[in-house]
N, C-alpha and C positions, 0 to 999 in steps of 0.2 A: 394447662392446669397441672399444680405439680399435685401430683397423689401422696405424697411422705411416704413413700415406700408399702402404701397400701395393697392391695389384690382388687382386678378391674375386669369383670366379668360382663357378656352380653348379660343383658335386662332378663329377671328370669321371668316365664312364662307360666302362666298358673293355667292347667287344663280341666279344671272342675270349679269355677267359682258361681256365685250366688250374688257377686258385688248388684248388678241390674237393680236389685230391691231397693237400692237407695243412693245409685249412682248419680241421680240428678238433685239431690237432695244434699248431697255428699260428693262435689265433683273433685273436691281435691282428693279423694279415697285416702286417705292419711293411713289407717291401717295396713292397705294393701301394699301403698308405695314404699313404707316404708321397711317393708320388708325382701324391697329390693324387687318388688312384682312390676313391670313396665305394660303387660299384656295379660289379658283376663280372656277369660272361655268362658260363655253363659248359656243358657235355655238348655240346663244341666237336669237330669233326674226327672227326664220327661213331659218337664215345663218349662216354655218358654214366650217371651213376649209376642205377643200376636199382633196386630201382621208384625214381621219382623222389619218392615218397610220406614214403619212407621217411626219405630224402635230405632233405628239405624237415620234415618233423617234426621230424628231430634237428639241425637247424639251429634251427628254431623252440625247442627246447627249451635248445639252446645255442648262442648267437649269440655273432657273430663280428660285428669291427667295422666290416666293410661288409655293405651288400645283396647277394645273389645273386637269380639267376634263372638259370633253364637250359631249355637244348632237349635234345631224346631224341635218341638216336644212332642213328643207320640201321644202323653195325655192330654198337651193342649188339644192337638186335633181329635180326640176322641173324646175329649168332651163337648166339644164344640156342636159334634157330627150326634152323639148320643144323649147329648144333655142328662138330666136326673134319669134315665133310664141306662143305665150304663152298667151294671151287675149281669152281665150274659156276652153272649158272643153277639161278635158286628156283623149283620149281615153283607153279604156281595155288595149291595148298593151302598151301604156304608163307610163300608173300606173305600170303593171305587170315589167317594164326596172326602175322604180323610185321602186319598190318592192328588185327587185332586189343588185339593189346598197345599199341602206336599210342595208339589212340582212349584207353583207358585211361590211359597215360602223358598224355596229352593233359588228361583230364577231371582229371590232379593240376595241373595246372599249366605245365603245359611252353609255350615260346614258340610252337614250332612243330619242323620237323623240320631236322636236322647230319648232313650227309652228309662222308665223309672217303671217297671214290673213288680214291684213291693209293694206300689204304691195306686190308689185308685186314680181314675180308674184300669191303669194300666193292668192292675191286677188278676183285668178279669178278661183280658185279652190272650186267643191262642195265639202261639207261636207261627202257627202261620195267617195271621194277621198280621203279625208284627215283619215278617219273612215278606209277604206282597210289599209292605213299605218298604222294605228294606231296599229289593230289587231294584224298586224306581230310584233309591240314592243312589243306589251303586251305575245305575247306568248313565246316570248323570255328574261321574267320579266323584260323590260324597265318602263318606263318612261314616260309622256307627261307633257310641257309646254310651254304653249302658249303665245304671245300676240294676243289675241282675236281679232274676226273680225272688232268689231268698242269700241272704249272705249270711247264714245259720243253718236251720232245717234242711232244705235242702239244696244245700250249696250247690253238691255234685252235679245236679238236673240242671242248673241254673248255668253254672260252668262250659256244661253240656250244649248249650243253648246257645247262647251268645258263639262258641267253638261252631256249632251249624251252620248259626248264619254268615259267620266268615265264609265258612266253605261254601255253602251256596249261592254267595252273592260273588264273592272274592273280591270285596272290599276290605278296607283294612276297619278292623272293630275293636276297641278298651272299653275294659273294663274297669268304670268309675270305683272311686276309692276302694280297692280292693284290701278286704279283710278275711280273716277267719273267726266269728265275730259268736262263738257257741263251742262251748266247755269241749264237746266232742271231738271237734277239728282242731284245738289248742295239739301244738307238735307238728304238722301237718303241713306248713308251707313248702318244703320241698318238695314231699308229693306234688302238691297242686303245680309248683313248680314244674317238676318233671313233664306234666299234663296240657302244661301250656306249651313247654319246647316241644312234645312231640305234635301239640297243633301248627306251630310254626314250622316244624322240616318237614308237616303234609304238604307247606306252602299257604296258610294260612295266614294272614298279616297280624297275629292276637298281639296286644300289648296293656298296660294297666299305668293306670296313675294310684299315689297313695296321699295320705299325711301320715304324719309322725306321731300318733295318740293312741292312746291304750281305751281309749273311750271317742264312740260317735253323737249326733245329735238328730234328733227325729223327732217323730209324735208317738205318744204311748201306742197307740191304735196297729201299728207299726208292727207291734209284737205278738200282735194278734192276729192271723192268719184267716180266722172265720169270721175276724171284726165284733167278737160276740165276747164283750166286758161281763158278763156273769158264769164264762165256763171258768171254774175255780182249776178244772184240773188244770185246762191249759194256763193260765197264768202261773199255778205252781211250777210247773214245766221252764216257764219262762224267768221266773225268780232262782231255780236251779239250774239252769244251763245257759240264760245266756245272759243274763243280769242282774247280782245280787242287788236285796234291797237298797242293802247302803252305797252301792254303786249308781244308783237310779236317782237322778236330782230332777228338779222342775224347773226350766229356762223360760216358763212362760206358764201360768195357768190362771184365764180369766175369771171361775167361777168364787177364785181366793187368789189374788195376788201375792199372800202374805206367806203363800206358800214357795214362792219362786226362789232359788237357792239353798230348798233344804231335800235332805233324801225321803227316799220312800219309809227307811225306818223312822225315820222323824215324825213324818207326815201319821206315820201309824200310831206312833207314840202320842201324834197330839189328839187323835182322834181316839184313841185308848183300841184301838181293831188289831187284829193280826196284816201280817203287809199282803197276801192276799186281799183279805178283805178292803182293804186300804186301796189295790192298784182297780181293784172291780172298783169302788166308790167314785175315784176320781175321774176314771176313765168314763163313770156313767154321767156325773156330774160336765165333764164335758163335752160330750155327745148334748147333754139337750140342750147347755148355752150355745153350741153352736146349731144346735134345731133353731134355736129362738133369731139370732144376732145373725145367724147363714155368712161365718167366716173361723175360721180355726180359732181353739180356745187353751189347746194347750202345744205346750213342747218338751223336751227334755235330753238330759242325756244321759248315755249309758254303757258304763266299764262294762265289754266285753273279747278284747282280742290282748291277747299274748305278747310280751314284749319280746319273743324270741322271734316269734314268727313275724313281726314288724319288720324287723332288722335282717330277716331274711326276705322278706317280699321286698323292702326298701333295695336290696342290694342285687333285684333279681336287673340283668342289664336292660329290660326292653321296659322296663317302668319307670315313669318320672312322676316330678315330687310334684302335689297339689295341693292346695288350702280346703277346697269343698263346704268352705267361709264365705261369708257376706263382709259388709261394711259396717255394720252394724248387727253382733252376732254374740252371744251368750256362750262360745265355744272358742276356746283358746285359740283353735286354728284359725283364726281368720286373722288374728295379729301377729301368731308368732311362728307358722309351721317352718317357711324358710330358712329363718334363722333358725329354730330347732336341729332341722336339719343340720344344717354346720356348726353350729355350737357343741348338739350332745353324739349325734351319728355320727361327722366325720373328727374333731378335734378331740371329742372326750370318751367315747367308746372305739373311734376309730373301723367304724364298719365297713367306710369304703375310703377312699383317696379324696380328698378336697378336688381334685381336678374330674373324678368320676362325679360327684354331687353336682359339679357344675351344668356337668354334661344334662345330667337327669333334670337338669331347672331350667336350661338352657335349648340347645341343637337338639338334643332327644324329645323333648316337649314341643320343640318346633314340628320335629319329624311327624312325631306321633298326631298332629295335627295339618298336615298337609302344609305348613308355610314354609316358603323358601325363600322369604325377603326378609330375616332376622331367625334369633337364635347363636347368630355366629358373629365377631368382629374381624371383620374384613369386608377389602374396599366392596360399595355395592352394597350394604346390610342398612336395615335401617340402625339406624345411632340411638338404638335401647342400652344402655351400661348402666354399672353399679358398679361403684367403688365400693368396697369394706375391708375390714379387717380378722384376716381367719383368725386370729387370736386374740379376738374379744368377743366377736359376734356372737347373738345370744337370743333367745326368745323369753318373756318375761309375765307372758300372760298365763294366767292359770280358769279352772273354774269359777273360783270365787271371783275372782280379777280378772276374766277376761281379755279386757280390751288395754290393759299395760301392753305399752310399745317393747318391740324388741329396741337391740342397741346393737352398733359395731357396723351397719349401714351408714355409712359415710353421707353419701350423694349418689341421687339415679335421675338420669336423663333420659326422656321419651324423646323420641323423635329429634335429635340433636339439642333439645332444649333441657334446663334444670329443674327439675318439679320438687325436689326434696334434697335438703340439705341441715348439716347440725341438727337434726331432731323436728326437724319441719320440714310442711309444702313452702314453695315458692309459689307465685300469683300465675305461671305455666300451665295451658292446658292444651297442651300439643297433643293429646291422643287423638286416634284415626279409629274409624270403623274400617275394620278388616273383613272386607266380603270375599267371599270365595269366587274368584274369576267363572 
């Protein structure tokens, strides 16, 4: 194959994706592939496909044109175990039935264990619930990654947290897209940084995945800690420190459609309210369409983190780059984070080396996930690559625009075969499910 004098890197590796949502709907993954992703990580933020048996068979039976691999979700099995009563601590026998399932998700394949502690009902679990699971992955040489308990409030505890169960378990643990995501901690990633090297020379295995956006995507509910849409203070709090109105869009809200892509100052404007009273409105309004319909009603997303501090987490060396994107996703990241990366962090700001970016998409996303059969080119690797070009690659999706393709990705091969070429899938669906031995 002549390259025209392009750049051919191992296939990169995304360690936070969401694609599973629409993987079989969507086999060619066109947004993922094309941004040069060969291999996907799911059952992300503490949910993940149940049994994973099942998940990984009809994958195997119908493949899609990257690898997956995935971890079990803590709140899958605490919901499972807890059903609608899940607002309290798990008792013994509880844990010991979510132990249970575990081991077996585990003996399919699973990485290790996804914890999403922000999130119910992970929210409502102590640390050492989540610490007895942990145990059984670590003795079973998994895994742990988290989205930690607050990526705002309170970080530090949260930091803290995930840093314990390393040490307790001494398994290796990351930290899912890691931010500093509240007015307070804006300046601040060195600290954190420092925090994290001195958990590493205890001997701790810590490391982190990021994207490249000054803005995340969640559920309103999200931002609210006691889940309680009529505390005014708290929202004020929340519109002051960790997402201005006009920062605050709707990617999804069933009770008015018509509201999806405009901000919360808008939304206040049209309703003639203050944007408190605006975020208490909507948030109430979607609590009880989802009381009635019993499935989520809204989404959104929300400028909160610092582009100083990006560019230093991005460039910390034991973190690699991730999407924390689906296939179909209302968040720029799902189409463009990679190419971002090389486009505006290593050619146009220059924050790290194109051959360190690699590293970070590549052998360090391998590492930080346990594979040692890709990541690298050379002989014995699986034949993941991407051809592009460092000096046009680009990412092109926005808010509004989402799911615009990046460009400057040439051609990427899974598994020796061509899935994406000129701006296209190929008819290829050489992806494997990657179970952990």
């Amino acid at each position: 194959i002549n390259g025209g004098g392009k750049t051919l890197s191992p296939g990169f590796i995304d360690t936070h994706s969401h694609a599973n949502g629409n993987i079989f709907d969507r086999p060619d993954a066109l947004p993922v592939v094309s941004q040069g992703i060969t291999t996907i990580i799911v059952g992300q933020d503490g949910g993940s496909p149940y049994p994973l048996s099942d998940f990984f068979e009809k994958l195997d039976a119908a493949p899609a044109t990257v690898n997956v691999s995935s971890y079990v979700g803590h709140n899958t099995l605490r919901s499972a175990v807890l059903g609608d009563d899940f607002r309290r601590t798990a008792t013994e026998a509880e844990i010991e039935q979510m132990k249970e399932m575990l081991v077996s998700e585990l003996k399919s394949g699973a990485l290790g264990l996804a914890t999403g502690l922000e999130y119910e009902p992970g929210i409502h679990s102590e640390t050492s619930e989540v610490l007895e699971l942990a145990q059984i992955v670590a003795a079973a040489g998994g895994r742990y990654i988290s989205h930690v308990r607050s990526e705002d409030r309170w970080f530090e505890d949260a930091i803290d947290e995930i840093i314990l169960i390393g040490r307790e378990t001494g398994m290796p643990v990351q930290v899912s897209h890691i931010k500093l995501a509240m007015k307070r901690l804006w300046g601040s990633a060195n600290e954190l940084i420092d925090k994290l090297e001195e958990a590493r020379s205890e001997g701790i295995n810590i490391t982190a995945d990021i994207y490249p956006y000054e803005y995340w995507q969640s559920t309103i509910m999200v931002l609210l800690p006691d889940r309680d849409p009529t505390n005014r203070e708290t929202i004020a709090n929340v519109l002051d420190q960790i997402v201005p109105p006009d920062g605050l869009w709707m990617t999804r809200f069933e009770p008015n459609p018509n509201y999806v892509g405009k901000t919360l100052t808008e939304i206040a404007s049209l309703r003639e309210v203050d944007a408190i009273t605006a975020f208490s409105q909507i948030a109430l309004e979607a609590l009880e369409w989802e009381r009635i319909h019993g499935k989520r009603a809204e989404s959104i997303i929300g400028t909160s983190m610092d582009e100083t501090d990006i560019s230093a987490l991005i460039a910390w060396p034991h973190a690699n780059i991730c999407t924390d994107g689906g296939i179909i996703n209302l968040h720029p990241r799902s189409a463009g984070s990679f190419p971002r990366v090389l486009g505006r962090y290593v050619r146009e700001q220059n924050v790290m080396s194109l051959a360190e970016a690699i590293r970070k998409m590549t052998s360090l996303a391998a590492e930080n996930m346990g594979f040692t059969d890709r990541g690298l080119i050379q002989a014995g690797m699986a034949a993941d690559l991407v051809l592009f070009d460092p000096g046009t690659v680009i990412d092109h999706a926005t808010p509004l625009q989402p799911t615009l393709l990046s460009t400057g990705i040439n051609s990427v091969w899974v598994n020796g075969e061509l899935v994406y070429t000129n701006g296209m899938t190929t008819a290829a669906r050489p992806g494997r499910v990657i179970r952990k031995n």
